[in-house]
C-alpha positions as MATLAB code, in Angstrom:
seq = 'XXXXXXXXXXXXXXXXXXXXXXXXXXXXXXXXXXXXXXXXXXXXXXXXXXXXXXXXXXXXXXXXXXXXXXXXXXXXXXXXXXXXXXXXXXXXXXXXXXXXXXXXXXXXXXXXXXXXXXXXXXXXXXXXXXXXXXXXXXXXXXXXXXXXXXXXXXXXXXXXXXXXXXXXXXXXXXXXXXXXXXXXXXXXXXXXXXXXXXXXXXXXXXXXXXXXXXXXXXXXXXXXXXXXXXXXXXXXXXXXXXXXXXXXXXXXXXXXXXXXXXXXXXXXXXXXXXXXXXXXXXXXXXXXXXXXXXXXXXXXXXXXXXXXXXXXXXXXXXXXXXXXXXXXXXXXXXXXXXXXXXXXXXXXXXXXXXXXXXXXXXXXXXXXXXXXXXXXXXXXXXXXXXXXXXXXXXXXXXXXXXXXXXXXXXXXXXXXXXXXXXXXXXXXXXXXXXXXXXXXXXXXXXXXXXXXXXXXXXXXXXXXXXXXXXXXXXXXXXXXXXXXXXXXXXXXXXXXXXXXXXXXXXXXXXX';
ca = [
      81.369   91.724  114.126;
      82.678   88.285  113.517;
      83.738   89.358  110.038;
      85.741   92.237  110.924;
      87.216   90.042  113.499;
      89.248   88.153  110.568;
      89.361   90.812  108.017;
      92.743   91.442  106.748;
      94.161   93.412  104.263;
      95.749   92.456  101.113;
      98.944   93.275  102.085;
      98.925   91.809  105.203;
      97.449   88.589  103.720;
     100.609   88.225  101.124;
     102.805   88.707  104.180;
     101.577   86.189  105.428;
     101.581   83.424  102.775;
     104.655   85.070  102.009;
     106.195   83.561  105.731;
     104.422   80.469  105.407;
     106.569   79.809  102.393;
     109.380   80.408  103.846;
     110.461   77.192  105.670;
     110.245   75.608  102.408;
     112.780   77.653  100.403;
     115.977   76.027  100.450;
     115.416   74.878  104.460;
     117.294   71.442  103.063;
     120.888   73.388  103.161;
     120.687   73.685  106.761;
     120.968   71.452  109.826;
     118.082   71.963  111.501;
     116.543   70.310  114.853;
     113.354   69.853  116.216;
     112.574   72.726  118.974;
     109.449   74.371  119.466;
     109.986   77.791  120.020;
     109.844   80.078  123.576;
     106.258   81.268  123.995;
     107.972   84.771  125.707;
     110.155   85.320  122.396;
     106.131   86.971  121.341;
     105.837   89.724  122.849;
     103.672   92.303  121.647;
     104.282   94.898  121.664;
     100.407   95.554  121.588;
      98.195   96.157  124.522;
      94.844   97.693  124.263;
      92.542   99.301  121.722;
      92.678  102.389  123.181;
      93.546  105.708  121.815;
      96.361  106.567  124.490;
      99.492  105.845  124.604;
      99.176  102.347  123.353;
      96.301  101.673  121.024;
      97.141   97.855  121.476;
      99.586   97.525  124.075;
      97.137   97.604  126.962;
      94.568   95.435  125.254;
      95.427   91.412  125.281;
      98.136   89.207  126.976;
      99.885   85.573  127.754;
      98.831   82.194  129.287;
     100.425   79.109  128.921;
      99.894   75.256  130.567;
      99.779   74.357  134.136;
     103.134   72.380  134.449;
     103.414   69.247  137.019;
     100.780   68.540  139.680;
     101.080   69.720  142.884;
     102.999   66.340  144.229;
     105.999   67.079  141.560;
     106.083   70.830  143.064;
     109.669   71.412  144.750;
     109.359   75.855  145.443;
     113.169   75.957  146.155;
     114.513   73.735  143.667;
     114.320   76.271  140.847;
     114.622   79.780  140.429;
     113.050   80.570  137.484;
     111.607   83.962  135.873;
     107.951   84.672  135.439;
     107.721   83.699  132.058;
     104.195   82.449  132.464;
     101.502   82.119  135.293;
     101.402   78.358  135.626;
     105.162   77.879  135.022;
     106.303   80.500  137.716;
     103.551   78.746  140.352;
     104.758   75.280  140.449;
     109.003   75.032  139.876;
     110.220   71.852  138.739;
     112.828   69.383  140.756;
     116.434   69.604  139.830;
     119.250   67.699  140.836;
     123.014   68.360  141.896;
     122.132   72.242  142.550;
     122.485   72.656  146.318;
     123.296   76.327  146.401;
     122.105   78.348  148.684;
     122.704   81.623  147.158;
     122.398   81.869  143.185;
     123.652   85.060  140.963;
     122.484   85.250  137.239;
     122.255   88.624  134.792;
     123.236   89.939  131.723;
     125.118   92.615  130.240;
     125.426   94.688  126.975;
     124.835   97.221  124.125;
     121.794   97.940  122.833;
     122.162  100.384  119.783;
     119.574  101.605  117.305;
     119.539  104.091  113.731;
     117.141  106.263  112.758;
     117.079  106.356  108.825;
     113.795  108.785  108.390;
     113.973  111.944  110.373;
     116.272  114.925  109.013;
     118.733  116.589  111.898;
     117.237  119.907  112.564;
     117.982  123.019  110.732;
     119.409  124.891  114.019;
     120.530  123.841  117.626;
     117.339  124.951  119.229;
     115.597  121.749  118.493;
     116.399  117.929  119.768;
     118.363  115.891  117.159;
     116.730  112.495  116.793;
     118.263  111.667  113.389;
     120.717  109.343  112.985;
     122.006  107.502  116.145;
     119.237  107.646  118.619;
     120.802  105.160  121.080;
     124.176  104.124  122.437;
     122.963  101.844  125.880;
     125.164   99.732  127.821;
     123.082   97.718  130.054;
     123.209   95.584  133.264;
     120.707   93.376  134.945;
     121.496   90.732  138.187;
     119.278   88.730  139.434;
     120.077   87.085  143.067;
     117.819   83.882  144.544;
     118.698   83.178  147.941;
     116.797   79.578  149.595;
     115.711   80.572  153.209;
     115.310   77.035  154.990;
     113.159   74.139  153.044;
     110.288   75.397  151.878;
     110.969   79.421  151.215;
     112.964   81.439  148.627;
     113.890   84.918  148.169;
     114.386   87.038  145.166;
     115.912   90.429  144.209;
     116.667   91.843  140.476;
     117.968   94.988  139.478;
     118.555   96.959  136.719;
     120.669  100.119  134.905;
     121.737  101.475  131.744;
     122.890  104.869  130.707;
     122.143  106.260  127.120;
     125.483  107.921  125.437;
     123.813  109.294  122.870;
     122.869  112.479  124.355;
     126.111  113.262  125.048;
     127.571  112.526  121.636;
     124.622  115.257  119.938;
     123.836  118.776  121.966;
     123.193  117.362  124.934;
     121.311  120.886  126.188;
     118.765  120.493  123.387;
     117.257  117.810  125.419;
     114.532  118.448  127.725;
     115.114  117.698  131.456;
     112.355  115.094  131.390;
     113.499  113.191  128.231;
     116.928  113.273  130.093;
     115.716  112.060  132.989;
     113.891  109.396  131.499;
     115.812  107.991  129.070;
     118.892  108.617  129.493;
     119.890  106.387  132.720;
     118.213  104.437  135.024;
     118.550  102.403  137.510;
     115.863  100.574  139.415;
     115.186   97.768  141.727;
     112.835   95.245  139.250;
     111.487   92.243  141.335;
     111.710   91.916  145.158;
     110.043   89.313  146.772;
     109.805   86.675  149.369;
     107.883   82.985  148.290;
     107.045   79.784  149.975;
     104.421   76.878  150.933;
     102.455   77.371  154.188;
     100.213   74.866  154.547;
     101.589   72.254  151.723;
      98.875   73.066  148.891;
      98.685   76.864  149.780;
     101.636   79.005  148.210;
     102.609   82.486  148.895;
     104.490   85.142  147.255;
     104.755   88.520  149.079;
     106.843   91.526  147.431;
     107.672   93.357  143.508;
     106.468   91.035  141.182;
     104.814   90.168  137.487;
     102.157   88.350  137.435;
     100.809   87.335  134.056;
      96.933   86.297  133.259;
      95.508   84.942  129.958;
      96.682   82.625  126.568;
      97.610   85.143  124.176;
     101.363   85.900  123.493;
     101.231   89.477  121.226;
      97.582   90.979  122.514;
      96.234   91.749  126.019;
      92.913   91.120  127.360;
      92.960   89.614  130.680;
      96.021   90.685  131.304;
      95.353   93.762  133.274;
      97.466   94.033  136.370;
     101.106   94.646  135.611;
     101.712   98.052  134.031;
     104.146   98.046  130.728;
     106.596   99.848  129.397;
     105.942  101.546  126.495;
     108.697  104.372  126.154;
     110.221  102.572  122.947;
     106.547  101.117  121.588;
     107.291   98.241  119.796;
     110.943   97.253  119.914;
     110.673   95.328  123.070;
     109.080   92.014  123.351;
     106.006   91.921  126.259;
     107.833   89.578  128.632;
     110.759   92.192  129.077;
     108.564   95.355  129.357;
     105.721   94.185  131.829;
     106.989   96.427  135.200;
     106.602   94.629  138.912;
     104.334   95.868  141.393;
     104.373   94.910  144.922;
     101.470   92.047  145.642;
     100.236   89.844  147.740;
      99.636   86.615  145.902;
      98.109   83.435  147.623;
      97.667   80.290  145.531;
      95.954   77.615  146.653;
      96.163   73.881  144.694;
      93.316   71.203  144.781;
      93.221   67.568  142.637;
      93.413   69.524  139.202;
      92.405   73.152  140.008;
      94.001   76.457  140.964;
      92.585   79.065  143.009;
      94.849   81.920  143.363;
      94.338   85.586  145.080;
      95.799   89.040  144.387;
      96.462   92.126  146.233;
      98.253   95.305  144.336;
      99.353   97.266  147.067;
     101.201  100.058  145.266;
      99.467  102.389  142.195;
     101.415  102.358  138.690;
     100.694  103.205  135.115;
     102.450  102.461  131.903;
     105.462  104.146  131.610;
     104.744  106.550  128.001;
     107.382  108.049  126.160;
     108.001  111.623  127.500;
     106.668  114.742  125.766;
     109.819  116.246  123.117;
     111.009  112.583  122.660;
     111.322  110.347  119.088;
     108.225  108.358  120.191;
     106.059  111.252  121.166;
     106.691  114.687  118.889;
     104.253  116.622  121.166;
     106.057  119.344  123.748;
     103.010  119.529  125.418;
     102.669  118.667  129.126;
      99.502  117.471  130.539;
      98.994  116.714  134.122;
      98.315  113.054  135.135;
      96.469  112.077  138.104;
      97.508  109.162  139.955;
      95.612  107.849  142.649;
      97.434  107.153  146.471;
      98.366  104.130  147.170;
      96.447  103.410  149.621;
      94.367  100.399  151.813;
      90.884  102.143  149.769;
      92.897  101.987  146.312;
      93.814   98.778  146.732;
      93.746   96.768  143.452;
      92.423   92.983  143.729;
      92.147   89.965  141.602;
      91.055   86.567  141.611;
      91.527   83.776  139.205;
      90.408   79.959  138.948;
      92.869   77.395  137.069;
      91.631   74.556  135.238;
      93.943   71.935  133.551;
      92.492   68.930  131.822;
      93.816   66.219  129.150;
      94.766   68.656  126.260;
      93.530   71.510  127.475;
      93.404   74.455  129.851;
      90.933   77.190  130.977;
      90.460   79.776  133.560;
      88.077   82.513  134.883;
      89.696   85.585  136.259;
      87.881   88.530  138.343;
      89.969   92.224  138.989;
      88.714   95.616  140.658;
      91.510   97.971  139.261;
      92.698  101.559  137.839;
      93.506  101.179  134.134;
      96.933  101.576  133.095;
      95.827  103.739  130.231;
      94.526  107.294  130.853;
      92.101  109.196  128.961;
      91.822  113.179  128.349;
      89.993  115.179  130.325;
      88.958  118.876  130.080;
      89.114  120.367  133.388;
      88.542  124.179  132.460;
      88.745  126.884  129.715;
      90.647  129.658  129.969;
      90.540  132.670  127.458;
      93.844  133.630  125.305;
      93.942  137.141  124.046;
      94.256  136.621  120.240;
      93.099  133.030  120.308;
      89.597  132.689  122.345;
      89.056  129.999  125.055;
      92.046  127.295  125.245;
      90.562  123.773  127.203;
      92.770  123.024  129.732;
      93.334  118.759  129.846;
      93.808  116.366  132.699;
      95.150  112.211  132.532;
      92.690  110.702  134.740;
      92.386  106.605  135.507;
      89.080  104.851  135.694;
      88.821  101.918  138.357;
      87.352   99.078  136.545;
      86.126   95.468  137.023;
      86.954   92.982  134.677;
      85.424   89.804  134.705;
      86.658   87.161  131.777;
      87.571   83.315  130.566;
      90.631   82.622  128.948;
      90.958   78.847  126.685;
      93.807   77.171  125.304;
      93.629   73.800  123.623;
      96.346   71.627  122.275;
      95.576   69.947  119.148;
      98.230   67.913  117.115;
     101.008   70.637  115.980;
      98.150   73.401  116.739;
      97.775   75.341  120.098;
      94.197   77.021  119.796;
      93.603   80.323  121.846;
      90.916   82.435  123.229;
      89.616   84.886  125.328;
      87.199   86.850  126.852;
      86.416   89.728  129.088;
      83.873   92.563  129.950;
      85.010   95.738  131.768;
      82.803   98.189  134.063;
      83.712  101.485  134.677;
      85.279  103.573  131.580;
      84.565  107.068  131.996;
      84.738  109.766  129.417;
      84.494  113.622  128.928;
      82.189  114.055  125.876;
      79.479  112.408  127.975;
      79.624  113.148  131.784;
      78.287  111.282  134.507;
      78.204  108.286  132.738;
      80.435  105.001  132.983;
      80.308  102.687  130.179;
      80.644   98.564  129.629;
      83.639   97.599  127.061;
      83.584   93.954  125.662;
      86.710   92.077  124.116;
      87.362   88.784  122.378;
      90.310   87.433  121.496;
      91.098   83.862  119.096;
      94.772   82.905  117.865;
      96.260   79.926  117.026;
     100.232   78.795  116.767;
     101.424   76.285  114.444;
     104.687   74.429  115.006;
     104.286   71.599  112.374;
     107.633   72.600  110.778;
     110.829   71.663  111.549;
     112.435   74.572  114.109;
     109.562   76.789  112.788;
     106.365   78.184  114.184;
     103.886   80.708  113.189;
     101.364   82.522  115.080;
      98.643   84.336  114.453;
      96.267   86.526  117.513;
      92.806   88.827  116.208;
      91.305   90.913  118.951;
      88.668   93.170  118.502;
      87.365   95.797  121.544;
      84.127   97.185  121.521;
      82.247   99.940  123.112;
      78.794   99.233  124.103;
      76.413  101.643  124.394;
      77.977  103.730  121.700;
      77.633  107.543  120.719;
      78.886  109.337  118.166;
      79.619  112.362  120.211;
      82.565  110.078  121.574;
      84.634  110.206  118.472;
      85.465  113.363  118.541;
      88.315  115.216  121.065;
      89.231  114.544  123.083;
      87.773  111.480  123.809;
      88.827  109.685  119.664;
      86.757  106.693  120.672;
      85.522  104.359  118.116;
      82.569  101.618  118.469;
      84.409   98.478  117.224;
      88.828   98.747  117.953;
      90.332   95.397  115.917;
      93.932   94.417  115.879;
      96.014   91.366  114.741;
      99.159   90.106  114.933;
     100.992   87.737  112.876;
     104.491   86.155  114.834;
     107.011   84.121  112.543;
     109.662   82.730  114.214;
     112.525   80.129  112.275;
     115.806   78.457  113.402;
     118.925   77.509  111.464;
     122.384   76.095  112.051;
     121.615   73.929  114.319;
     119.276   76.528  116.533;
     121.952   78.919  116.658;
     120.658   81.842  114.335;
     117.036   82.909  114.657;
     114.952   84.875  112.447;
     111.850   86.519  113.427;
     109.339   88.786  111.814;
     106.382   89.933  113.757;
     103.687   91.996  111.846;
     100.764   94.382  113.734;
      97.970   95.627  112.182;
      95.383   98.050  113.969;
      91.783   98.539  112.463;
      90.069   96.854  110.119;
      92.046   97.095  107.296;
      94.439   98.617  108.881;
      93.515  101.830  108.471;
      94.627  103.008  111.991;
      98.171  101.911  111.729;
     100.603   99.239  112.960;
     103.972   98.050  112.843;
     106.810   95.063  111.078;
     109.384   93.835  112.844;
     111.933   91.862  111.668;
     114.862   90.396  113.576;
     117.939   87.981  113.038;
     120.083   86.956  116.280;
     123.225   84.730  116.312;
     124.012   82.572  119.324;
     127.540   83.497  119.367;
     128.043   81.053  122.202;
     126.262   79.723  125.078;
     126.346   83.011  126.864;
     127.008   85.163  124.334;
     124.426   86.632  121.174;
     124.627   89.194  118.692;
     120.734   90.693  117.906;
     119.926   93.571  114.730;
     116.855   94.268  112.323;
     115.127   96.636  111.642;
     111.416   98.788  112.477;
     109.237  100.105  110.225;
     105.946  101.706  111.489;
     103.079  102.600  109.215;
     100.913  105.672  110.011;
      97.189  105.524  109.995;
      94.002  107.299  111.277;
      95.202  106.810  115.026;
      96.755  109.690  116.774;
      99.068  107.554  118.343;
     100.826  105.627  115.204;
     100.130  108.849  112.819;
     103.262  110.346  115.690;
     105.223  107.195  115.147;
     105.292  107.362  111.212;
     109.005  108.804  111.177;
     110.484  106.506  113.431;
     111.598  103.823  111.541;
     114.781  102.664  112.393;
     117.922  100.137  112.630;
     118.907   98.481  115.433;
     121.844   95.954  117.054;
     122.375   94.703  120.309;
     124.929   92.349  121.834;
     124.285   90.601  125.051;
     126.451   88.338  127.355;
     124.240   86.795  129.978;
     126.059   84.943  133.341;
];
């Protein structure tokens, strides 16, 4: 187990020493200073080892360090975004910023190439060659004080796609239309303050973020992603809010903090006919009411310590990732009996520990977690135990330079062969790494990054490279393009995104 934990492939091993290298070639011609780079700017794209939607989006997630004690703690001095759990708990003091009422947002164009797929040989099929997105964009964000020791905050969101209407628009399905060609949706809505001096509460849409890992997802179970362009967006921007109840409590050096999910959401896949998922076919999904029985809970405990953090975390949930089930067969004249499928959720418990420990220019990273409950349809009446373990470690010894590096592997206990095979695709041991370079030049204004995925062993199941260079422009403005390249392997999931490889530019002025 522990050696296909760090197995790598050869490949993926030059890559790397390839981008360790890299801060050493001719790094003297610029003028470079000392930053250590935004834990967020890591997304992953992955989450889970599953075989759904997201073989590693689903699976492992972020953490970061407590910030001030609960003494320095102002709640409505600072309106930050959720970037991490500890950071978004306890705000720090500012000065000169009396406003009662604060506006912030962004704006753009988001564009992006496809340089693999052909256009099709007649009108009676989509056209996802070429120019696959033309999206101007608009987010505001609006934090109002209410008296001394409560806040409020509201965030919205819109874009609209042109691209559809620059190909034949009536090729398009009514679903991919609908789901990717505008939107426009209220993000987080919530009301926070301090009740009792140590005991915080936040009541409304939010994100709340569990676990140390930046790329992967373990603990981090609650918030339902995005996953409708798989890999282009970073995990802080595609996590989606759900309304909660969160109670925090603060004592000497601990953190004991309470969750209720009070409405039922799943990752948001890309819909059938799209780029990102070939298939045509429909299957029904069931979703579960949101109800007081549904309910989804968690609990967490908050350690922080000289050099180093832990916590414990506890959740009764419904996984965001669904898993096939055959509900009936149904004879076909011609063809013989055609299975017909059904999404269902399990509701699982997760119990797990999640480590970080700062250590010179090295920030060491673990975690761990069991989950009760999986259900599948090769073996009825049976729920099974999954066990996952996650180590990384970030290095930011360089000058304006930092590399990262996350291994997760997910395994099934109780195994059976019978479970490889459809519809369930389940495998005993699920491994994935991640490999995050990030490097600054020009005085921090121009910032490369190149993020590599593998999934499997050897990465035999697939995965995905990512690189990126943006350009501060100026203060408010930046100008973003690379490029994605997927590779295909045994999965179902990345075998469908082999011809999506693609270009992409985006331009953003934030306020």
């Amino acid at each position: 187990m522990l050696n296909s934990l760090f197995s790598l492939n050869l490949s993926f091993i030059l890559v790397t020493a390839l981008l360790i290298c890299v801060p050493f070639i001719g790094v003297h011609d610029f003028a470079i200073a000392q930053e250590t780079p935004d834990e967020s700017e890591m997304e992953e794209t992955l989450s889970g080892f599953d075989d759904e939607d997201s073989v590693i989006e689903d699976a492992l997630s972020g953490f970061d360090e407590d910030e001030s004690a609960k003494d320095e703690k102002n709640i409505l001095s600072e309106f930050e975004e959720d970037n991490n759990i500890q950071n978004s708990d306890k705000t720090k003091e500012t000065t000169g910023n009396d406003d009662w009422n604060t506006f912030s947002g962004y704006t753009g164009i988001s564009l992006s190439y496809s340089f693999v797929k052909e256009p099709p040989e007649d009108n009676s099929n989509s056209d996802w060659s070429g120019l696959t997105k033309t999206r101007p964009f608009f987010s505001l964000t609006l934090d109002t004080k209410l008296g001394r020791n409560w806040k409020s905050r509201i965030s919205a969101k819109a874009f609209y796609d042109f691209s559809f209407s620059l190909k034949e628009r009536d090729t398009f399905s009514n679903e991919v239309l609908n789901e990717l060609e505008k939107e426009a949706e209220i993000r987080e809505f919530y009301l926070e303050g301090t009740l009792f001096g140590s005991l915080d509460i936040r009541l409304g849409s939010q994100i709340l973020v569990w676990g140390t890992a930046d790329s992967l997802r373990v603990i981090d179970v609650l918030n339902p992603t995005d996953n409708r362009e798989y890999g282009m967006t970073d995990l802080e921007d595609v996590r989606i809010p759900l309304p909660m109840t969160r109670i925090d409590y603060y004592f000497g050096s601990y953190k004991l903090q309470t969750v209720a999910v009070h409405q039922i959401k799943f990752n948001k896949s890309a819909p059938p006919g799209s780029d990102y998922n070939p298939t045509k076919t429909k299957i029904k999904e069931v979703v579960p009411e949101s109800t007081a029985e549904n309910t989804e809970y968690g609990l967490s405990l908050y350690g922080t310590f000289s050099g180093w953090d832990a916590s414990i975390h506890w959740a009764q949930y419904f996984d965001d990732e669904a898993h096939l089930m055959i509900t009936d067969m149904n004879f076909v004249p011609g063809v013989g009996l055609v299975p017909s499928f059904e999404y269902r959720h399990n509701r699982l418990t997760m119990s797990g520990i999640a480590l970080s420990i700062t250590s010179g220019n090295y920030i060491w990273k673990a975690e761990a977690a069991n989950f009760w409950g999986r259900e599948f349809n090769n073996i009825k009446d049976k729920k099974f135990t999954t066990t996952e373990i996650l180590l990384g470690t970030e290095y930011s010894g360089w000058s304006d330079t930092s590399l990262s590096i996350e291994s997760g592997v997910k395994h099934l206990n109780e195994f059976d062969q019978i479970l490889e095979v459809e519809p369930d695709y389940q495998l005993e041991d699920r491994i994935a790494t991640t490999v995050n370079f990030m490097q600054d030049y020009y005085n921090q204004t121009l910032h490369l990054q190149m993020l590599g995925t593998m999934i499997g062993e050897w990465g035999d199941d697939g995965g995905l490279n990512r690189v990126s260079l943006e350009y501060d422009v100026m203060d408010a403005f930046s100008i973003k393009g690379g490029v994605m390249i997927y590779q295909s392997g045994d999965s179902l999931f990345f075998h469908s995104l082999n011809n999506n490889d693609r270009i992409f530019f985006e331009a953003r002025y934030s306020f």
